[in-house]
N, C-alpha and C positions, 0 to 999 in steps of 0.2 A: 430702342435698345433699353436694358435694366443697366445701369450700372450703380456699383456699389462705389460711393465716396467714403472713405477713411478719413475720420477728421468732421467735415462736414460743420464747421460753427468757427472755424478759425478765420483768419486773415483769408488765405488765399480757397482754403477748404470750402467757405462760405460762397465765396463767388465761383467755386467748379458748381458747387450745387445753384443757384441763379442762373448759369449759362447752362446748363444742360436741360435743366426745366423751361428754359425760354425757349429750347428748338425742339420740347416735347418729349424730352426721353422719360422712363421712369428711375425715378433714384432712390437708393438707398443707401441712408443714411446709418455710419457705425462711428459713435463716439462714446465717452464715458460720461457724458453730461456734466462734465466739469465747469465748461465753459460755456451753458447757456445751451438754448432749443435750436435748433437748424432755422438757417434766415426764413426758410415760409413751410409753411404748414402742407403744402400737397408733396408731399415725401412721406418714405416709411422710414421711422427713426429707430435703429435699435441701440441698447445699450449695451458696451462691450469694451472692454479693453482691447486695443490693438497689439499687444505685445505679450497677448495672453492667448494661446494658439488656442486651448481648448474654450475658453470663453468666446473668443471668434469662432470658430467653427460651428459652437451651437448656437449660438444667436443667427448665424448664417444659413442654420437647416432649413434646408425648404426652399431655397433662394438661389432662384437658376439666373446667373446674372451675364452679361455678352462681355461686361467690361469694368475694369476696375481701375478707381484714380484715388491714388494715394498720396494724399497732400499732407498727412501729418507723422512722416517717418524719421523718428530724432534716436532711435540707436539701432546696432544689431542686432540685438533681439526680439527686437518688432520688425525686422525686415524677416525672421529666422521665422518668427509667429506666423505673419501674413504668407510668406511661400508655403506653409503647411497647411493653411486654411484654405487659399484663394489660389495657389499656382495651378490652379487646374480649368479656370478662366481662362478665356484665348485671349485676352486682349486685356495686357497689364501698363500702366502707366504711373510713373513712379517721378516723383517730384527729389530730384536730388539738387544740385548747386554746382559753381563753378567754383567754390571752396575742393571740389573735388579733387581737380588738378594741381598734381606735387609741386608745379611751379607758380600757381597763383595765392595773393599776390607774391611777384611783383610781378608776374608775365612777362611776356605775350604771351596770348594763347591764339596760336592761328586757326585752329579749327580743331572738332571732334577726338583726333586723332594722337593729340596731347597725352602725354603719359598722364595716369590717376595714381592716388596712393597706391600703395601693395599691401598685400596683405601681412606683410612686417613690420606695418606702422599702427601707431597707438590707436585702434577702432572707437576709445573713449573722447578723442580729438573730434569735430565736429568735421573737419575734411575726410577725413581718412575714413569715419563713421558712413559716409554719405559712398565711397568709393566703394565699402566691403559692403552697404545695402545692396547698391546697383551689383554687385559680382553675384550675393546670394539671391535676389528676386530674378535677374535675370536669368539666371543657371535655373532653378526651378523654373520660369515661365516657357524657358526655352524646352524645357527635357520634357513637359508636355505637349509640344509642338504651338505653342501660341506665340504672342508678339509683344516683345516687352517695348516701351516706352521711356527712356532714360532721361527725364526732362531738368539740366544741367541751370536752374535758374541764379537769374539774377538780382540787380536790385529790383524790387518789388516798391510799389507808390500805389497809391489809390485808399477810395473811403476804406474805413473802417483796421487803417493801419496803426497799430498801438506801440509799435516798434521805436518811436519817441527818437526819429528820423527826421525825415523831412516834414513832420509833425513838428516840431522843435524848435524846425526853423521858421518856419507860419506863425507860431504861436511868439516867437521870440520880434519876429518882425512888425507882429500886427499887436504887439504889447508895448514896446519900448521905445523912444525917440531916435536912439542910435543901438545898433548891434557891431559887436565886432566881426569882420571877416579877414580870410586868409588874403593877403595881397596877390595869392599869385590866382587869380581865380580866373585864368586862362585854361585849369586845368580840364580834360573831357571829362561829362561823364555818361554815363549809360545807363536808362533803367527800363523798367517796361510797367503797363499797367496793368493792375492785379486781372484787372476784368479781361484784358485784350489777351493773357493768357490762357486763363481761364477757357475762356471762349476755342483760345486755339486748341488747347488740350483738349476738350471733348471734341472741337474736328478731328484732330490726331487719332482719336479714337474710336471715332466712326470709322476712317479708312484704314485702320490696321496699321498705321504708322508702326516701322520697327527702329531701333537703336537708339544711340545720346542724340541730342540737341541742345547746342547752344541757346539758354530761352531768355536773353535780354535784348535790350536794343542796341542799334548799330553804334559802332564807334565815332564817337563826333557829332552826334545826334543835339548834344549841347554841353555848355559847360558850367562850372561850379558858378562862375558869375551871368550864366545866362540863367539856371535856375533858377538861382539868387533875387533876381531884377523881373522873373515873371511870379515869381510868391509874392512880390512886393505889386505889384503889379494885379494878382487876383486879391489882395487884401483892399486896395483900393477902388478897386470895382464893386467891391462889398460894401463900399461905401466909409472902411476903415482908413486910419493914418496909418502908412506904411515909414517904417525905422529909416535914416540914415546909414545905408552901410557903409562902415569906417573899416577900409584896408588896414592890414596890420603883418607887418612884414612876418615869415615862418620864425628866422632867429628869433625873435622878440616873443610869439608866441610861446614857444619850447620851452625859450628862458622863463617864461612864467610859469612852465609844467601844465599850460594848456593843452591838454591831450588830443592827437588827431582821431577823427573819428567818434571820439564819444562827445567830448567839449564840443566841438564844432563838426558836424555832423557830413560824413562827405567826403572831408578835405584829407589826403592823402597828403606826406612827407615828398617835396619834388622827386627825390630819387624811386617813390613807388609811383606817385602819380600818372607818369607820361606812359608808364607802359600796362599799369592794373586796370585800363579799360581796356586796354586793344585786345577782343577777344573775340575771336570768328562766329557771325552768327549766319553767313550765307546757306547754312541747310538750312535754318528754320526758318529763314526769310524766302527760302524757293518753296518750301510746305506751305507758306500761306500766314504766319505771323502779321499782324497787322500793328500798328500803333496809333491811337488816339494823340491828337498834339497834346504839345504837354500842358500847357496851359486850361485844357480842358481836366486835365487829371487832378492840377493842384486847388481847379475852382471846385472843382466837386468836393475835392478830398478838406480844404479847407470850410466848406459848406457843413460837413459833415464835424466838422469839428467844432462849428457853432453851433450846431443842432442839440452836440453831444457834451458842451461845454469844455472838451478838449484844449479849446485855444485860450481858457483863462488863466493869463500868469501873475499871480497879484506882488512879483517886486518891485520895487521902484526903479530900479537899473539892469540894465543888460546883467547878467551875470561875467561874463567874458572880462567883459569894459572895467567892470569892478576889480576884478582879478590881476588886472592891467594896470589898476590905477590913476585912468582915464576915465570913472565912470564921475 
C-alpha cells in the first residue's frame, strides 16, 4: 500500500511511519518541516501545510495513495483542508481522542456509542475541536464511498514522548532521594504504547477498518502506584538510585495549590479519578490492539531519555517536597 502520513516527525506521526515501513508499505510523508526530517530516510517527504487545502493538494499531485493516517489534526480547519485534498482516498484514519466525549472526564464512557460534542460547542476547545474533525472528515471520506477510521486515543507513553508526563516522573524519580506522591495511588490508570498503536493503525488500515474506536488500554491494566513503583523499578535496572516515594494525602496537596495533572502527573482529584479511566475499549481489543507490558514501555522510553539527556534534573530537591515544606 502507498499511504500518506500527515505529521510524520511527531510523537505518535513518527512511530505510524516506523510501523508501516517495518511491514513494507510505501510512505509518504506531509509535514511542514517544523519539527525536524521523518524518523528514516526510505520515505518520500513532502513539504506542506496540513491546514492549507491548496498547499496539500499540490504537493499531493501525482500521488495515488490507498490510505491515509492522520496523526497531526489540532483544529478544524485542517480537518476542512484534508477532506478537500484527500477525502477521495478509500481508506481515511484519523487520530482523534477520548477528550471527544461531552462526558469525559469525569465518565464512564462504556463504549463507542457515548454522546460526542455537537456542533454547538466551542470547536476552539480541544474536545469539541476533535468531535467537529471526526463529523467533517468523516462525512467527506464517507460521500466518496471510502472508510474512515475514527481512532478515539488515549494516554500515549513510549520513546520519544516530550509531553513532560510520565517523562517527569522518570526523571523526577531517578534525580532526587524522595518525590512526593498522591496518597491515594490505588487509583487505575490506562494508557497504551505509542508503537503498539501505531502498529494497530496501519493494520486498521490495511483491512478497511470503518468507524470510532476506543484506542487506549483496558481499564485496570494498572494503577498510579503500580506505575509509580515499575519507573522506580526501570531506573534501577539502569543501574540508577530510584527516589523514595513519600505519600501525601489529596487535602494537603491542594492546600498547597499542588495542581492535579500538571504538578504531579497522572493523579486525578478522587471524585474524577474512579471513573476517568473506565472507558470501553472492547472493539479495538476484538480488531486486534495488542499491548507491550509496561515495564517494557517505561525501560525503553527511559532509555531514550538518557540517550537524549531528557532525564537531567539538576535541583537539589523534589520540587513537590519543597512546595510542601518537607524538602
Amino acid at each position: 500500500m502507498r499511504i500518506v502520513a500527515l505529521g510524520g516527525t511527531g510523537f505518535l506521526s513518527s512511530a505510524v511511519v516506523e510501523a508501516a515501513r517495518e511491514v513494507g508499505h510505501d510512505v509518504v510523508v506531509v509535514s511542514r518541516g517544523q519539527h525536524g526530517a521523518p524518523p528514516r530516510e526510505d520515505v518520500t517527504w513532502l513539504r506542506a501545510d496540513r491546514a492549507d487545502s491548496d498547499a496539500l493538494a499540490a504537493a499531493l499531485a501525482g500521488i495515488e495513495a490507498n490510505a491515509v493516517i492522520d496523526s497531526c489534526g489540532y483544529s478544524v480547519g485542517g480537518a476542512r483542508a484534508a477532506a478537500s485534498a484527500l477525502a477521495g482516498v478509500p481508506r481515511y484514519a484519523y487520530v482523534s481522542s477520548i477528550s471527544a466525549y461531552r462526558d469525559w472526564p469525569p465518565g464512564p464512557i462504556q463504549d463507542e456509542d457515548a454522546p460526542l460534542f455537537t456542533p454547538e460547542d466551542n470547536p476552539e476547545d480541544y474536545g469539541p475541536m476533535k468531535a467537529a474533525s471526526e463529523r467533517v472528515l468523516g462525512g467527506a471520506v464517507h460521500a466518496h464511498g471510502g472508510n474512515f477510521l475514527a481512532v478515539r486515543a488515549g494516554l500515549l507513553v513510549g520513546p520519544r514522548d516530550r509531553a513532560r508526563r510520565l517523562t517527569r516522573w522518570l526523571e523526577r524519580i531517578a534525580s532526587h532521594d524522595a518525590v512526593a506522591v498522591p496518597a491515594e495511588l490505588d487509583q487505575p490508570i490506562a494508557l497504551v504504547d505509542v508503537r503498539d498503536l501505531a502498529a494497530w493503525m496501519v493494520s486498521a488500515v490495511e483491512r478497511g477498518l470503518d468507524g470510532p474506536f476506543n484506542a487506549t488500554g483496558p481499564h485496570g491494566m494498572t494503577t498510579l502506584g503500580g506505575l509509580l513503583e515499575t519507573c522506580r523499578e526501570v531506573v534501577t535496572a539502569a543501574g540508577g538510585r530510584a527516589a523514595v516515594l513519600v505519600p501525601v494525602p489529596e487535602a494537603e496537596l491542594l492546600a498547597a495549590e499542588v495542581t492535579p495533572w500538571v504538578d504531579l502527573p497522572f493523579w486525578l482529584p478522587r471524585e474524577v479519578a474512579g471513573t476517568a479511566w473506565q472507558v470501553g475499549t472492547d472493539r479495538v481489543h476484538a480488531e486486534g490492539l495488542v499491548h507491550r507490558p509496561l515495564a517494557e514501555s517505561l525501560a525503553d522510553t527511559w532509555a531514550w531519555m538518557r540517550e537524549t539527556g531528557l532525564g537531567e534534573d539538576p535541583s537539589e530537591a523534589d520540587p513537590v517536597l519543597m512546595r510542601l515544606g518537607r524538602a
